[in-house]
Backbone as ProteinMPNN parsed JSONL, in Angstrom:
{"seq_chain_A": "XXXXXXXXXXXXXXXXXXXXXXXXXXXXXXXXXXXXXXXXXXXXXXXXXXXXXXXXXXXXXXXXXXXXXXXXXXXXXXXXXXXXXXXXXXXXXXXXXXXXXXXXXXXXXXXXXXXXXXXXXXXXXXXXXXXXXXXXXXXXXXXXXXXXXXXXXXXXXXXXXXXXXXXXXXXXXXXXXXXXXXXXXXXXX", "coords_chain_A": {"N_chain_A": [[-43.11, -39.988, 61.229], [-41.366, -38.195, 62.311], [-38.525, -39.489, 61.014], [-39.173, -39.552, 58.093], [-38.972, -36.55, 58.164], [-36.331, -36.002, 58.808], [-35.349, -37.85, 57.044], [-35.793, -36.257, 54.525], [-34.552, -33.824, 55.37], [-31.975, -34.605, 54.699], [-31.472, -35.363, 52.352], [-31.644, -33.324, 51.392], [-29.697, -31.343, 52.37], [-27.459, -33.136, 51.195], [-28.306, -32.193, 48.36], [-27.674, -29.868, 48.036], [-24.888, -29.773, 49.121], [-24.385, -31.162, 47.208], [-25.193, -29.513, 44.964], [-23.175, -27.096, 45.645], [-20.567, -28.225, 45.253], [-20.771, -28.804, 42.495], [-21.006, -26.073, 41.669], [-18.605, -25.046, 42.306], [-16.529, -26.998, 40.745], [-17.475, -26.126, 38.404], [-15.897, -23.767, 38.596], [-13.505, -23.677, 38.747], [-13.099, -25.009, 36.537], [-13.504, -22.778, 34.6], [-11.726, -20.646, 35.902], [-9.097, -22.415, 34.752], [-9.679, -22.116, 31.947], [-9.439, -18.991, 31.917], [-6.53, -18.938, 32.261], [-6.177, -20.234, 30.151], [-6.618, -18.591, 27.874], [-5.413, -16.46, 28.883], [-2.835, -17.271, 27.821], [-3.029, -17.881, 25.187], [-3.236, -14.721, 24.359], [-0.273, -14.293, 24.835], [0.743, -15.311, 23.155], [-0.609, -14.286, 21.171], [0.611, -11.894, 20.945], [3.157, -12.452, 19.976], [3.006, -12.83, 17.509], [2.994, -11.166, 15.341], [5.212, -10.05, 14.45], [6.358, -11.814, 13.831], [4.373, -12.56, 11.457], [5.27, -10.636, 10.108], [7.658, -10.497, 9.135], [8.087, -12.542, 7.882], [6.163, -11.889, 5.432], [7.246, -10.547, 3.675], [8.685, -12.753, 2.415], [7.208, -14.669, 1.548], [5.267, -14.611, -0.591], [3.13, -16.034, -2.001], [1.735, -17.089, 0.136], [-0.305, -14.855, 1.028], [-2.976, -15.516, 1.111], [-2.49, -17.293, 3.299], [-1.29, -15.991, 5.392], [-2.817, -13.592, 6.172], [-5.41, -14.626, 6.999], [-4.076, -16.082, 8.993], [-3.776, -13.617, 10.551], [-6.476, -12.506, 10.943], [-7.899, -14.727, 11.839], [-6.425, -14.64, 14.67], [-7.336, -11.939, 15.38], [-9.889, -11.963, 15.722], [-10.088, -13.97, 17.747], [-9.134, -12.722, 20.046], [-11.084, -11.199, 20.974], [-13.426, -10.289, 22.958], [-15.388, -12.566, 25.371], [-18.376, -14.248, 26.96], [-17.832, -15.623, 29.49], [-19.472, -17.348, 30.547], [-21.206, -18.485, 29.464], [-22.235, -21.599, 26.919], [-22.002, -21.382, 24.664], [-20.321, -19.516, 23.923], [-18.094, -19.791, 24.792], [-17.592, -22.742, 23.156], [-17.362, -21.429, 20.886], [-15.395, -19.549, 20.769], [-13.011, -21.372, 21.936], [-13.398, -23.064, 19.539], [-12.253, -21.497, 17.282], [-9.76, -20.624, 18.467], [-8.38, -23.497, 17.625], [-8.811, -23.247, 14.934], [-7.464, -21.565, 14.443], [-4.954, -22.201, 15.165], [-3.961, -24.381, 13.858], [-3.984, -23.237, 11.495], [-1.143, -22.026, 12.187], [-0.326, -24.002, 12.352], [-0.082, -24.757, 9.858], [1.44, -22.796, 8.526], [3.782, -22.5, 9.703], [5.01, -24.676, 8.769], [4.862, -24.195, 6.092], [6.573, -22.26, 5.822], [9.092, -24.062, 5.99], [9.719, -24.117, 3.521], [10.472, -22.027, 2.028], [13.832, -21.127, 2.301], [15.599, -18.196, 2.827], [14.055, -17.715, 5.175], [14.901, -19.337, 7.128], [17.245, -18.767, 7.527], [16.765, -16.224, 8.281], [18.088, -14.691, 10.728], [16.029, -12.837, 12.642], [13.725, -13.808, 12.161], [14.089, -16.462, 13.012], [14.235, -15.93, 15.935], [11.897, -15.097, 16.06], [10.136, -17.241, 15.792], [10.936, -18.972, 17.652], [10.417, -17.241, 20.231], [7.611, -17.122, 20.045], [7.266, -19.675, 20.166], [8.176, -20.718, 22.202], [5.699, -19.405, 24.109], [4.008, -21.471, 23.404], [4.237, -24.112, 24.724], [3.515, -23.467, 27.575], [0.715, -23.235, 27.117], [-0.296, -25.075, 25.924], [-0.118, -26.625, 28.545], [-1.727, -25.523, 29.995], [-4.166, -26.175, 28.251], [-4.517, -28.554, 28.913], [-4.947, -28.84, 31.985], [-7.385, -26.967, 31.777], [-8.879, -28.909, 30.213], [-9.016, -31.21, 32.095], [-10.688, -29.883, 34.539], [-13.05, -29.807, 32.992], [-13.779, -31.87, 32.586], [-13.561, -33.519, 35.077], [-15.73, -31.519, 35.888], [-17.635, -31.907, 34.324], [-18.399, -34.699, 34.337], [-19.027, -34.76, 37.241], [-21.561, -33.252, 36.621], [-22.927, -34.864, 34.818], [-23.628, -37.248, 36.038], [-25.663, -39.467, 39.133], [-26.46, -37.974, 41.715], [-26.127, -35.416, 40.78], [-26.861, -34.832, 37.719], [-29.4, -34.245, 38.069], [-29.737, -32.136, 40.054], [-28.173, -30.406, 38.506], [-29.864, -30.153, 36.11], [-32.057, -28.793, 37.512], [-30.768, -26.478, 38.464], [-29.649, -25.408, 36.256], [-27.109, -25.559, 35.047], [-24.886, -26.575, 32.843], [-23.039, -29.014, 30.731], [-19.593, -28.362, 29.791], [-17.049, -27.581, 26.871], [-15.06, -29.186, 25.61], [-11.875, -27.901, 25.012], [-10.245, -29.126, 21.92], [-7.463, -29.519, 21.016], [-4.943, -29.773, 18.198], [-1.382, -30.007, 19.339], [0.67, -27.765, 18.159], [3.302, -27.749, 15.562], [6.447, -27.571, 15.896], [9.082, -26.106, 14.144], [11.462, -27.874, 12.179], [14.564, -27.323, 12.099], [17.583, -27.73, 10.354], [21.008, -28.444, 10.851], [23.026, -28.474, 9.17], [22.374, -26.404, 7.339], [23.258, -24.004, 8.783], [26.037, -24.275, 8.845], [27.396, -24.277, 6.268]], "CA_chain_A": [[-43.076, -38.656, 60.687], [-39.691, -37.408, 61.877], [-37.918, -40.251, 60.694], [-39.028, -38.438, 57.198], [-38.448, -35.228, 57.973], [-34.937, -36.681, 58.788], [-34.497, -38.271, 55.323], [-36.12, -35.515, 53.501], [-33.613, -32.731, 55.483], [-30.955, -35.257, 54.778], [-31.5, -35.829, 50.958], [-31.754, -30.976, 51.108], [-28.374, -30.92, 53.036], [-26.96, -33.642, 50.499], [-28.477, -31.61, 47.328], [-27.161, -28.2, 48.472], [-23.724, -29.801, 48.79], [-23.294, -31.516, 45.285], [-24.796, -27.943, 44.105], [-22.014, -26.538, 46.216], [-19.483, -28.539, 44.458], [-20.734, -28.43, 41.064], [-20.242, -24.257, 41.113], [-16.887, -25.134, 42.76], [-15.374, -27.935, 40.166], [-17.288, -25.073, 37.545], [-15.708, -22.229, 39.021], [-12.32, -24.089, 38.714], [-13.045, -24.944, 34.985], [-13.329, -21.199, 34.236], [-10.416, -20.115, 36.267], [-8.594, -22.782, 33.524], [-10.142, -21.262, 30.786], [-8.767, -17.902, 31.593], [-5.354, -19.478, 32.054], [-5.816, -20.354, 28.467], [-6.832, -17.038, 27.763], [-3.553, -15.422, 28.831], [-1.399, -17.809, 27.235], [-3.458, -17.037, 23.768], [-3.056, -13.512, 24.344], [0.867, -13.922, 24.954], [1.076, -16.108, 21.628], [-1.262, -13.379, 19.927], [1.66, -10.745, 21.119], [4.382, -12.661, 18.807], [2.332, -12.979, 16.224], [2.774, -10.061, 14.468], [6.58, -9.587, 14.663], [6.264, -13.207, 12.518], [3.977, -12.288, 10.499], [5.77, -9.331, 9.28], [8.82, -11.019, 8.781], [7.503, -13.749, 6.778], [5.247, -11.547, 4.572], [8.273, -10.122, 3.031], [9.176, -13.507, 1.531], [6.022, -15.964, 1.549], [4.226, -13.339, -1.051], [2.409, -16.901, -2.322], [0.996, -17.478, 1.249], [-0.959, -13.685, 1.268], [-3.906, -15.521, 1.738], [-2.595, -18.061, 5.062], [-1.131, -14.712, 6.327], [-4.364, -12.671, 6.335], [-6.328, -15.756, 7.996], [-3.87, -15.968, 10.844], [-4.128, -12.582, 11.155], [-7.607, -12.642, 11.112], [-7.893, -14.966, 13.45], [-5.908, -13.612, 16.229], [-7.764, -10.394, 15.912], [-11.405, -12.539, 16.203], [-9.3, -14.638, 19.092], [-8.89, -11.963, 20.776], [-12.329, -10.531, 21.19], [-13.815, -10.787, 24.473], [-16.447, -13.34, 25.225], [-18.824, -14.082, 28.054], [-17.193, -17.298, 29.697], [-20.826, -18.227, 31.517], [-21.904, -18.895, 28.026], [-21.557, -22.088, 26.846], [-21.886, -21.69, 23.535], [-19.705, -18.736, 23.296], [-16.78, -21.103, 25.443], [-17.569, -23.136, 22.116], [-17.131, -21.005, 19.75], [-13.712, -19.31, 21.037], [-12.288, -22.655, 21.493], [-13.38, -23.64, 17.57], [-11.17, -20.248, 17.11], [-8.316, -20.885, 18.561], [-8.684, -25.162, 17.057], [-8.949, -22.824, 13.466], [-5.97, -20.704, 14.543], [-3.424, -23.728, 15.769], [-4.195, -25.45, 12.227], [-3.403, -22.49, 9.88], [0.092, -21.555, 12.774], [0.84, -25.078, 12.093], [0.313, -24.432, 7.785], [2.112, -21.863, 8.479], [4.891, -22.674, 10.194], [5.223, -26.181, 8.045], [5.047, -23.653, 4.746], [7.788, -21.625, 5.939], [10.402, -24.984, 5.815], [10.031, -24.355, 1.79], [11.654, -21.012, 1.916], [15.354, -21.042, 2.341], [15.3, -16.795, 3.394], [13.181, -17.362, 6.139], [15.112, -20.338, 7.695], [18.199, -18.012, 8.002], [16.687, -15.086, 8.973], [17.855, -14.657, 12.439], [14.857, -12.31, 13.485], [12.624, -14.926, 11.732], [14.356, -17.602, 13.739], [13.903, -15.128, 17.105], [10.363, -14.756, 16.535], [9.308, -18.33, 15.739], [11.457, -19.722, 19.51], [9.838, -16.094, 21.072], [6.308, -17.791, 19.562], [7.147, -21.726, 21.119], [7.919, -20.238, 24.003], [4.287, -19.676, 24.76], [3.309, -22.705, 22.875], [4.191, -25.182, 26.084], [2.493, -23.413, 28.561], [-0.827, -23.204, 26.21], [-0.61, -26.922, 25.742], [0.242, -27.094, 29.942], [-2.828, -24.831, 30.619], [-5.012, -26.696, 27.703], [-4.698, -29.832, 29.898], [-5.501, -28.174, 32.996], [-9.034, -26.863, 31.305], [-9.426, -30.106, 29.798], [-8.665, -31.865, 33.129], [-11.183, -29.261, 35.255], [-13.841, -29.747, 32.773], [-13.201, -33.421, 32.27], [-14.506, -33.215, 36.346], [-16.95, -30.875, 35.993], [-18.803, -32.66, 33.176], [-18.871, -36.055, 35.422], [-20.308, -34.518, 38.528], [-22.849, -33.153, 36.17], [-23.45, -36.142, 33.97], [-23.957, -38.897, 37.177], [-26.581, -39.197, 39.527], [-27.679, -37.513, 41.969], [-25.605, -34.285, 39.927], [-27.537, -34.661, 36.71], [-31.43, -33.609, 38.476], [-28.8, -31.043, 40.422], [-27.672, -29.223, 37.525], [-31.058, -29.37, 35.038], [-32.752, -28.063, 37.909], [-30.237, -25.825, 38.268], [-29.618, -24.986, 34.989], [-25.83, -26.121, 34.881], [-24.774, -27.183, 31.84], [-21.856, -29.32, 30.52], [-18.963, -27.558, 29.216], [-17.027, -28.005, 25.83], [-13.454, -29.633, 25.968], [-10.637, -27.738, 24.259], [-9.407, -30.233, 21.744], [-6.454, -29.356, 19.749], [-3.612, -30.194, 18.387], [-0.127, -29.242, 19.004], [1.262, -27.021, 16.481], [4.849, -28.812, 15.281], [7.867, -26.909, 15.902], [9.805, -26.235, 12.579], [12.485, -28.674, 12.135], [15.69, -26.55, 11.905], [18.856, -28.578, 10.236], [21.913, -27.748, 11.596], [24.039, -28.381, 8.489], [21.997, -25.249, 6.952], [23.809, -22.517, 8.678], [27.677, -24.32, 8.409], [28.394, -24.29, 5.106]], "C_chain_A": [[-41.695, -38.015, 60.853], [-39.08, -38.513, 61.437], [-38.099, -39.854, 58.699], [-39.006, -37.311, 57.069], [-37.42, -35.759, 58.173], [-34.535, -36.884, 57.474], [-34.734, -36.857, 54.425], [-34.694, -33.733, 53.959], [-32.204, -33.108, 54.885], [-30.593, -34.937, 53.022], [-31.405, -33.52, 50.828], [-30.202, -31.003, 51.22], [-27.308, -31.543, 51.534], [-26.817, -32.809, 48.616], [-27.203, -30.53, 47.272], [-25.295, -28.62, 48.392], [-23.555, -30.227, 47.624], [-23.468, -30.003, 44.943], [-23.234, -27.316, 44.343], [-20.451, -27.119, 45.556], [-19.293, -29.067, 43.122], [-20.166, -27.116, 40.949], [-18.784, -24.551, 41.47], [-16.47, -25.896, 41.579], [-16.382, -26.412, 38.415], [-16.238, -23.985, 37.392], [-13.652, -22.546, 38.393], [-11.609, -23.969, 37.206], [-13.049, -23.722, 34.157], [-12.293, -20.749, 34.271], [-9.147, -20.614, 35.136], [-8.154, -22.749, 32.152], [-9.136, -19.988, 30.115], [-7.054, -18.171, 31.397], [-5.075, -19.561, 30.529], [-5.917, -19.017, 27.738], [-5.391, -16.191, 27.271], [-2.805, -16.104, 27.582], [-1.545, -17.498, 25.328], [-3.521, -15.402, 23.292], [-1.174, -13.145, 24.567], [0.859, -14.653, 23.404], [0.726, -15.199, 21.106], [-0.007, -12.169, 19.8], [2.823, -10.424, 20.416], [4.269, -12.881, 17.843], [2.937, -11.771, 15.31], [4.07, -9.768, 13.886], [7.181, -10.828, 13.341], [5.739, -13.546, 11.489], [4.676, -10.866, 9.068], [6.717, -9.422, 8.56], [8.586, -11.665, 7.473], [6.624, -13.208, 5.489], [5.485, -10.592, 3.571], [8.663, -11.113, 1.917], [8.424, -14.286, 1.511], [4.686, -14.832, 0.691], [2.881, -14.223, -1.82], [1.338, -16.911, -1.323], [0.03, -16.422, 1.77], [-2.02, -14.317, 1.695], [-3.679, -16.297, 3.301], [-2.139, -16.944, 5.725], [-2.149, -13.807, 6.951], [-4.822, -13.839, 7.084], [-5.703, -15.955, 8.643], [-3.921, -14.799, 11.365], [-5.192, -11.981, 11.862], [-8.265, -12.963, 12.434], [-7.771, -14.997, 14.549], [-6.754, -12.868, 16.615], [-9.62, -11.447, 16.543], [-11.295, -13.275, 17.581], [-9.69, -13.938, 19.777], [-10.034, -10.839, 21.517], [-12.893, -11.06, 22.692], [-15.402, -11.311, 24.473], [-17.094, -13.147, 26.2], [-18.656, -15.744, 28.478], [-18.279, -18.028, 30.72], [-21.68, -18.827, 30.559], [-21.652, -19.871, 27.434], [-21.338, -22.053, 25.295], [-20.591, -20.378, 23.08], [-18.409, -19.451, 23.763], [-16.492, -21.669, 23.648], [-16.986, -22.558, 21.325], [-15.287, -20.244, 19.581], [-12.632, -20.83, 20.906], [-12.161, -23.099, 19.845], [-12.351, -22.224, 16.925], [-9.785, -20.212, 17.24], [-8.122, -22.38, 18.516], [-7.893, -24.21, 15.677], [-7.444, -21.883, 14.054], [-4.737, -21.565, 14.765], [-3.529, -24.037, 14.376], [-3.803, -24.842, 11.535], [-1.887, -21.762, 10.368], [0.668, -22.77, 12.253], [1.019, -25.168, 10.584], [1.365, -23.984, 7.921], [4.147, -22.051, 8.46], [5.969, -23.972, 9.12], [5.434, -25.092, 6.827], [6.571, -23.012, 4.695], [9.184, -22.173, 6.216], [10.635, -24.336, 3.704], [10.299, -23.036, 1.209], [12.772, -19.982, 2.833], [15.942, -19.547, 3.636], [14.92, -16.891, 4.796], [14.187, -18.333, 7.484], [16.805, -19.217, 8.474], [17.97, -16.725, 8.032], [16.875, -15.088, 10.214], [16.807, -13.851, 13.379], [14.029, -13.588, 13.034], [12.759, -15.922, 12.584], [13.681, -16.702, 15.455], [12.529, -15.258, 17.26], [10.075, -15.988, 16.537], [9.967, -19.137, 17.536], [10.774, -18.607, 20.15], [8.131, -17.096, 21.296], [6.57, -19.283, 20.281], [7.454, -21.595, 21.944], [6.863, -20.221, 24.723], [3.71, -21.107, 24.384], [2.978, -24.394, 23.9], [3.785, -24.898, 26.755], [1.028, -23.498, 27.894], [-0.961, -24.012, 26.465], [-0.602, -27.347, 27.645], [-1.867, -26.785, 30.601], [-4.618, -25.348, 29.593], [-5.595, -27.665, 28.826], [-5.273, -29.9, 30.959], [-6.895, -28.039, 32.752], [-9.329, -28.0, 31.453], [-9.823, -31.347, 30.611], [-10.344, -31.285, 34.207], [-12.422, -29.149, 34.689], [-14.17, -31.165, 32.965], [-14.642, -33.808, 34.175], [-15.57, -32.719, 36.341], [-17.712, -31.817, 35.404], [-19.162, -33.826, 33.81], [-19.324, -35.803, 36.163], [-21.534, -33.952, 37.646], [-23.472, -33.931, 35.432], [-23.787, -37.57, 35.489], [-25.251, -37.958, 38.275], [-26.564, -38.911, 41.302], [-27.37, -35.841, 41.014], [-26.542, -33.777, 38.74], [-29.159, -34.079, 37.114], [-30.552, -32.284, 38.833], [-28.79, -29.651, 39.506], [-28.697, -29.769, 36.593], [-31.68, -28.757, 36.245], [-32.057, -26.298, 38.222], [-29.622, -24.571, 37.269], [-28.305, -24.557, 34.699], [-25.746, -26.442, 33.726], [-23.118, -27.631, 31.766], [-20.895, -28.145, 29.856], [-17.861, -27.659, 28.431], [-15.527, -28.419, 26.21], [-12.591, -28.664, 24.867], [-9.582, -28.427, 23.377], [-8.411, -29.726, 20.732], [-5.308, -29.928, 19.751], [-2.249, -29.585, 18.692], [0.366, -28.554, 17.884], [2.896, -27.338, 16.601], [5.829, -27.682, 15.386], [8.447, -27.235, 14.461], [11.171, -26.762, 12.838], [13.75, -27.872, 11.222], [16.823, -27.363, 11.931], [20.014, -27.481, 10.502], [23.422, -27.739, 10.198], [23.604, -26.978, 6.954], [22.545, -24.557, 7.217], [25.405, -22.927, 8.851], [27.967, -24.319, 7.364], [28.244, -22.568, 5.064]], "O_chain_A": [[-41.022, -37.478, 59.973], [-39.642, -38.253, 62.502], [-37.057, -39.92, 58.047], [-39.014, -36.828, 55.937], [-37.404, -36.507, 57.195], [-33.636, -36.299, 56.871], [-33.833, -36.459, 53.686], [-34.202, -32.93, 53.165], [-31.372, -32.246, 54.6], [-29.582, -34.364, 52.618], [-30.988, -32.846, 49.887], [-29.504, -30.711, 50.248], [-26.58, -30.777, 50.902], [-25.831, -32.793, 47.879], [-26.155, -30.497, 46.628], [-24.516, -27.921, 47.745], [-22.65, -29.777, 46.921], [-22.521, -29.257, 44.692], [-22.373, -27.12, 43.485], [-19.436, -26.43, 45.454], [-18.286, -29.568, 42.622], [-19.123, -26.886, 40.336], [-17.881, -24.171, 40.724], [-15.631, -25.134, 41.1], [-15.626, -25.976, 37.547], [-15.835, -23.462, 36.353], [-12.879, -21.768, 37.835], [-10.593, -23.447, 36.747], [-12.567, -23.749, 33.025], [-11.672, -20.388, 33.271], [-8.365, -19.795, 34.653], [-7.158, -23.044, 31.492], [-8.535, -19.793, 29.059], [-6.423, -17.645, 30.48], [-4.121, -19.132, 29.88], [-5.011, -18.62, 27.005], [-4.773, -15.71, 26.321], [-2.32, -15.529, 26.608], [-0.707, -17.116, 24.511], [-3.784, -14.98, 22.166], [-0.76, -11.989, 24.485], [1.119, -13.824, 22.531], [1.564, -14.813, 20.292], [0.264, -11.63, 18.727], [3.403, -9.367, 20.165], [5.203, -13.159, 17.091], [3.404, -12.244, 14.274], [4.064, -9.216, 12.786], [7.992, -10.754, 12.418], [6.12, -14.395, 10.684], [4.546, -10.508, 7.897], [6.89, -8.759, 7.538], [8.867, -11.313, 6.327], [6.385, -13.998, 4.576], [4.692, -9.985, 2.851], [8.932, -10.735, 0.777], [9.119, -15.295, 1.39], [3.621, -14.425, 1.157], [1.865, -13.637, -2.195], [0.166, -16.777, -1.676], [-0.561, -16.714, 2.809], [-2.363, -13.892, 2.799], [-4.397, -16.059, 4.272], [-2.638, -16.837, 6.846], [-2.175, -13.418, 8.118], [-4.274, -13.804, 8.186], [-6.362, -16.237, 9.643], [-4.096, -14.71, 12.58], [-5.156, -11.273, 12.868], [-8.77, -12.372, 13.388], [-8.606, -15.273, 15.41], [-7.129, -12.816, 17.786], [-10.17, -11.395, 17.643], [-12.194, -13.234, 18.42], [-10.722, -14.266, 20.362], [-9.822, -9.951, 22.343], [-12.679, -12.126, 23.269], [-16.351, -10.796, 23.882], [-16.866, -12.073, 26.757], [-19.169, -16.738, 27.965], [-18.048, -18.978, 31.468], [-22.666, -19.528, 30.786], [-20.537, -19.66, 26.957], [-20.455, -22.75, 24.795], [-20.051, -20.407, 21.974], [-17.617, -19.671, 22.846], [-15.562, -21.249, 22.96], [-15.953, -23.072, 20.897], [-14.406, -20.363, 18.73], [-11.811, -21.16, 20.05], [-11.163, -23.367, 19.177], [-11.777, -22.431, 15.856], [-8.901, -19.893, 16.444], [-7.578, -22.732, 19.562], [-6.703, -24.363, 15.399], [-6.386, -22.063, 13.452], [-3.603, -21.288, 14.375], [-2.532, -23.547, 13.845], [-3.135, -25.386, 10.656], [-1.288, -21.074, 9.542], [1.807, -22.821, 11.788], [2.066, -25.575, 10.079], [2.358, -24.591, 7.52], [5.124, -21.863, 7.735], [7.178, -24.033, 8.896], [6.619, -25.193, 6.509], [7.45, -23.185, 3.851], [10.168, -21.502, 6.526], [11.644, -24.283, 3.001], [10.356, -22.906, -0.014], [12.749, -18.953, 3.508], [16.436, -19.68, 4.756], [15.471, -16.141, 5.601], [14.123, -17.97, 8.658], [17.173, -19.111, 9.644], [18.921, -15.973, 7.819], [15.957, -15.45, 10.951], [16.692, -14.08, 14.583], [13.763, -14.373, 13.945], [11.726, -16.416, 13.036], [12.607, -17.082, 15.92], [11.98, -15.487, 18.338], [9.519, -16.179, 17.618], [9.237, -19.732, 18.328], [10.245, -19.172, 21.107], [7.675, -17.571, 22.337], [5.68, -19.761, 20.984], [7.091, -22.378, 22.821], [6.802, -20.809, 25.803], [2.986, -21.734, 25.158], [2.119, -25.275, 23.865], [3.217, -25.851, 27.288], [0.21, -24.039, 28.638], [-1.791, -24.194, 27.357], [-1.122, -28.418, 27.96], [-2.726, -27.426, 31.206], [-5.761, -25.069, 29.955], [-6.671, -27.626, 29.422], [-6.083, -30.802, 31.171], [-7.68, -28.79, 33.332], [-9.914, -28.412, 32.454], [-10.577, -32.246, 30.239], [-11.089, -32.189, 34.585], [-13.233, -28.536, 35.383], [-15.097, -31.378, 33.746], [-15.825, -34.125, 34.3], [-16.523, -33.367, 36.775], [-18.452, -32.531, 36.08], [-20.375, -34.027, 33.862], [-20.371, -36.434, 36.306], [-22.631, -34.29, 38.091], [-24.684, -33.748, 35.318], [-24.186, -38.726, 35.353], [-25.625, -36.787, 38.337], [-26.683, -39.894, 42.033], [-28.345, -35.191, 40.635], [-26.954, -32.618, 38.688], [-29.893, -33.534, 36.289], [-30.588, -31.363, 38.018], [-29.163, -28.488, 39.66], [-27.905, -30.016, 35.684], [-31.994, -27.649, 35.81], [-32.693, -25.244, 38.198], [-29.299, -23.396, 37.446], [-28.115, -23.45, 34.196], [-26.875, -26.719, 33.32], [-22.19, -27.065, 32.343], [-21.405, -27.105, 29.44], [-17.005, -27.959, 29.264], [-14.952, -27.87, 27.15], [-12.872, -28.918, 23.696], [-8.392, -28.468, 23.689], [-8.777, -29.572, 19.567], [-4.688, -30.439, 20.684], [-2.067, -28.488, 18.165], [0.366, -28.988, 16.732], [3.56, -27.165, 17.623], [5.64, -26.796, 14.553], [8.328, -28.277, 13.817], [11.948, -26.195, 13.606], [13.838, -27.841, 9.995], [17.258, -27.794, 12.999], [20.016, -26.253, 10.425], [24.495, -27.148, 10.319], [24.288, -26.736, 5.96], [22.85, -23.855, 6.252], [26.153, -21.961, 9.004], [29.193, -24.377, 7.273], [28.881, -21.913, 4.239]]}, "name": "protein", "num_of_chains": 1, "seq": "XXXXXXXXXXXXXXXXXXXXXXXXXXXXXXXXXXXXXXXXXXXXXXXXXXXXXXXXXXXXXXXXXXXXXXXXXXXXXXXXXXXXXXXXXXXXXXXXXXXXXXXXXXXXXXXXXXXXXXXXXXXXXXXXXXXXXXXXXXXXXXXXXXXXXXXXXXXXXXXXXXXXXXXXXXXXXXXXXXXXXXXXXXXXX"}
């Protein structure tokens, strides 16, 4: 009889700690999150200064202008980051926002104006300035969920967190958005 109360306190103590370091490698993956957060809220900051510029001479592109605009402003809405589906859905937000910065940015090689605007140039290096920590602090998430999701996908974790009512949590997959390839025999002649 004690020789199972023994195992059975043993197998409590053992539970209680994976719980204990599921909320921890969660808690981590959040903290990540917000990291990304900021860095999408410093990108959203130079947005505008580039959009304004550009929307002077890209009068074709009215509609990719409005949809990054768009999107920033929906970006920028505040979520509830215990949610996983709302995690989801911000992430698919800023996925849909990288994709139409990188149109963007790629559209604005095919007029001339824009390439030698020196505010235009200012804002787009102001704008890739944030763009390396994003991608630093993507990795990080992606890294802290990457963990999380394995202690909750293996076993004894997986009874853990359904009884718990843990859930996995969505990876951040995007791509880099390309830096605009600035020739240098453009501004000598």
């Amino acid at each position: 009889m004690e020789g199972l109360l023994l195992v059975l306190a043993l197998a409590l103590i053992i539970a209680c700690l994976w719980y204990v370091s599921l909320i921890k490698k969660r808690d981590i993956a959040r903290e990540a999150l917000s990291a990304i957060d900021v860095q999408l809220k410093n990108r959203g900051a130079r947005l505008p200064a580039m959009l304004e510029i550009a929307s002077g001479s890209m009068q074709e592109e009215r509609l990719l202008l409005e949809d990054v605009a768009e999107l920033e402003t929906l970006l920028s809405r505040a979520y509830d980051q215990t949610q996983t589906e709302e995690i989801s859905l911000h992430l698919e937000l800023a996925q849909r926002l990288n994709t139409r910065l990188a149109q963007l940015l790629a559209d604005m090689d095919n007029y001339p104006e824009l390439q030698s605007d020196n505010r235009m140039l200012e804002a787009i290096q102001a704008y890739q300035e944030v763009e390396e920590p994003l991608a630093a602090a993507r990795r990080f998430y992606n890294s802290a969920v990457s963990e999380f999701n394995t202690a909750v996908g293996i076993f004894p974790g997986s009874i853990i967190a359904s009884v718990a009512g843990v859930k996995v949590l969505p990876y951040y997959e995007a791509e880099d958005v390309p830096s605009t390839a600035l020739d240098a025999g453009d501004f000598i002649n």
